[in-house]
C-alpha positions in Angstrom: -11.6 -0.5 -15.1 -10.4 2.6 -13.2 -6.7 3.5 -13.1 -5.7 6.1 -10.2 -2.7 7.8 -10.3 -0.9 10.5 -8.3 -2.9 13.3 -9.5 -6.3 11.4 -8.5 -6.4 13.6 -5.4 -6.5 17.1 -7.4 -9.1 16.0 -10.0 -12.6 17.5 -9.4 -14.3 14.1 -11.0 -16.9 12.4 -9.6 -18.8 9.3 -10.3 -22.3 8.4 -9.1 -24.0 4.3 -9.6 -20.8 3.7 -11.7 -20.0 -0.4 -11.2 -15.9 -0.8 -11.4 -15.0 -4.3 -12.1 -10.9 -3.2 -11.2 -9.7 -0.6 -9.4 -5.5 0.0 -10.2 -3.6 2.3 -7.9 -5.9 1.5 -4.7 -5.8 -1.4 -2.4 -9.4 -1.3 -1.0 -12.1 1.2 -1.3 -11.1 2.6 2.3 -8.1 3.9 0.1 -10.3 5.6 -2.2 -10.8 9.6 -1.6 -13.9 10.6 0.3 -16.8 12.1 -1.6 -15.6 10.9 -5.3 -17.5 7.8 -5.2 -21.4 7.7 -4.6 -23.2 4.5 -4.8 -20.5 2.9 -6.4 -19.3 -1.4 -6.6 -16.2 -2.1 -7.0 -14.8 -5.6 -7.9 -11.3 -6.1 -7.4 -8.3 -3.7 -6.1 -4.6 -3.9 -6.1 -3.0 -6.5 -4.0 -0.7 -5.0 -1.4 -0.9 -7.9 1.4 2.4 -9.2 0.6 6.2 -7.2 -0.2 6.1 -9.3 -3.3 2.5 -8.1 -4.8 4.2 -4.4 -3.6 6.5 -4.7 -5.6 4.3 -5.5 -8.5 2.0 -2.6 -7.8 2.6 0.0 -10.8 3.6 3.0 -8.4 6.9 4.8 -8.2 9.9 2.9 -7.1 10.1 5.0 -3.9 6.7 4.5 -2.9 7.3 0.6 -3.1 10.3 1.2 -0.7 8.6 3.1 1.3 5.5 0.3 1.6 8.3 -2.6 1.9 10.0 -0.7 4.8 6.9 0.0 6.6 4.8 -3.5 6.2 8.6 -5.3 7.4 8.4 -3.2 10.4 4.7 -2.5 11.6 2.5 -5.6 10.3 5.7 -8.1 10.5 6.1 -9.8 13.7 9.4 -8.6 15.7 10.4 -5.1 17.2 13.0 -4.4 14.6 14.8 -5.6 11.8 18.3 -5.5 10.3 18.8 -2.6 7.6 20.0 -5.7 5.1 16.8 -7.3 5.7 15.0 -4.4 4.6 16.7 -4.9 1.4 16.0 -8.6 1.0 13.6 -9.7 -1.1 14.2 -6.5 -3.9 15.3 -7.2 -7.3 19.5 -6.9 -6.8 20.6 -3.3 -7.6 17.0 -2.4 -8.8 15.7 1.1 -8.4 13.6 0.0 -5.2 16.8 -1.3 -3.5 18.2 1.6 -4.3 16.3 3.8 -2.4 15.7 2.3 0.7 18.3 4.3 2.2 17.1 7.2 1.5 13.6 6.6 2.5 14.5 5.0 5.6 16.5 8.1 6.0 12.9 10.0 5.6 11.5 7.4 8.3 13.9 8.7 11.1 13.9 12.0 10.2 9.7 11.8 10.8 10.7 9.5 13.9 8.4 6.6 12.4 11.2 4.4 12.5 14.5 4.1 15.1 18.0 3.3 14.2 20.0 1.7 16.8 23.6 0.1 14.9 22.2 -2.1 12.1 18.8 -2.4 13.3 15.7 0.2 12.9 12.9 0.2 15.0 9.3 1.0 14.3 7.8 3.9 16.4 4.8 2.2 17.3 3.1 5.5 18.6 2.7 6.1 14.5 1.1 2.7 14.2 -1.8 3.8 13.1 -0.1 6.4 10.2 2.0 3.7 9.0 -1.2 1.5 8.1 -2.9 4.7 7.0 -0.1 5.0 4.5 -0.1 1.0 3.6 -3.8 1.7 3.1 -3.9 4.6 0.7 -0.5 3.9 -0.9 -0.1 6.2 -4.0 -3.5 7.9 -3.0 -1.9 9.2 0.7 -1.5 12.7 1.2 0.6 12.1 3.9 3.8 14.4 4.2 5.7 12.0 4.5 4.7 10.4 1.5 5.0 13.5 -0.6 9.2 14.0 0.5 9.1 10.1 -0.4 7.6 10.9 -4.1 10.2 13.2 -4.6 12.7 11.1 -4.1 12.0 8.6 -7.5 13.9 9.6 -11.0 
């Protein structure tokens, strides 16, 4: 079993024919940096198809907000949802709950996301760094993702 964390992207370690039967802190091996892996299997990954296996994912709380928001508003069907419902389906006064103000605050600042009254918006012209992010998850280097880390006690 291999368990990637944060600092996964700074390592200089390599592996080469290794055979992985888990692989925690990745959803797929597209998430996986390039050039670390040679001729490698992997068996199974994280499950991030769903809010509800995101929020079982062992990352920070802020990166599970941060997943939530982004899955709700660019792989959910609509063209917007209701701040509240970003909230619904977190654990009541939790950590993640807590911060999906802020985050969503990071969202429109990177003008990802649009807030018009009680509704935001996905951008869709960052479609394609919203899945990027969904794909790589704690692994992203993404800017965004970076201000998001820093947001978690």
């Amino acid at each position: 079993e291999l368990y990637i964390g944060p600092g996964f992207n700074q390592s200089s370690c390599t592996f080469d024919g290794c055979m992985f039967s888990r692989v925690a802190g990745a959803t797929s091996a597209d998430a996986l940096p390039v050039g670390v892996f040679s001729h490698c299997d992997f068996g199974e990954f994280d499950e991030a198809s769903t809010n509800a296996a995101i929020l079982r994912l062992n990352i920070s709380p802020s990166l599970k907000a941060l997943m939530t928001i982004l899955r709700k508003l660019y792989l959910q069907a609509g063209g917007g949802r209701k701040i509240e419902a970003l909230k619904r389906g977190m654990p009541g006064g939790g950590p993640v709950c807590s911060l999906i103000d802020p985050v969503l605050r990071l969202l429109v600042a990177e003008e990802m996301v649009a807030v018009t009254g009680d509704v935001a918006h996905p951008v869709r012209k960052h479609a394609a760094r919203a899945r990027d992010i969904l794909t790589t998850g704690a692994l992203s280097n993404d800017p965004l993702v970076q201000r998001v880390r820093e947001l978690s006690p």
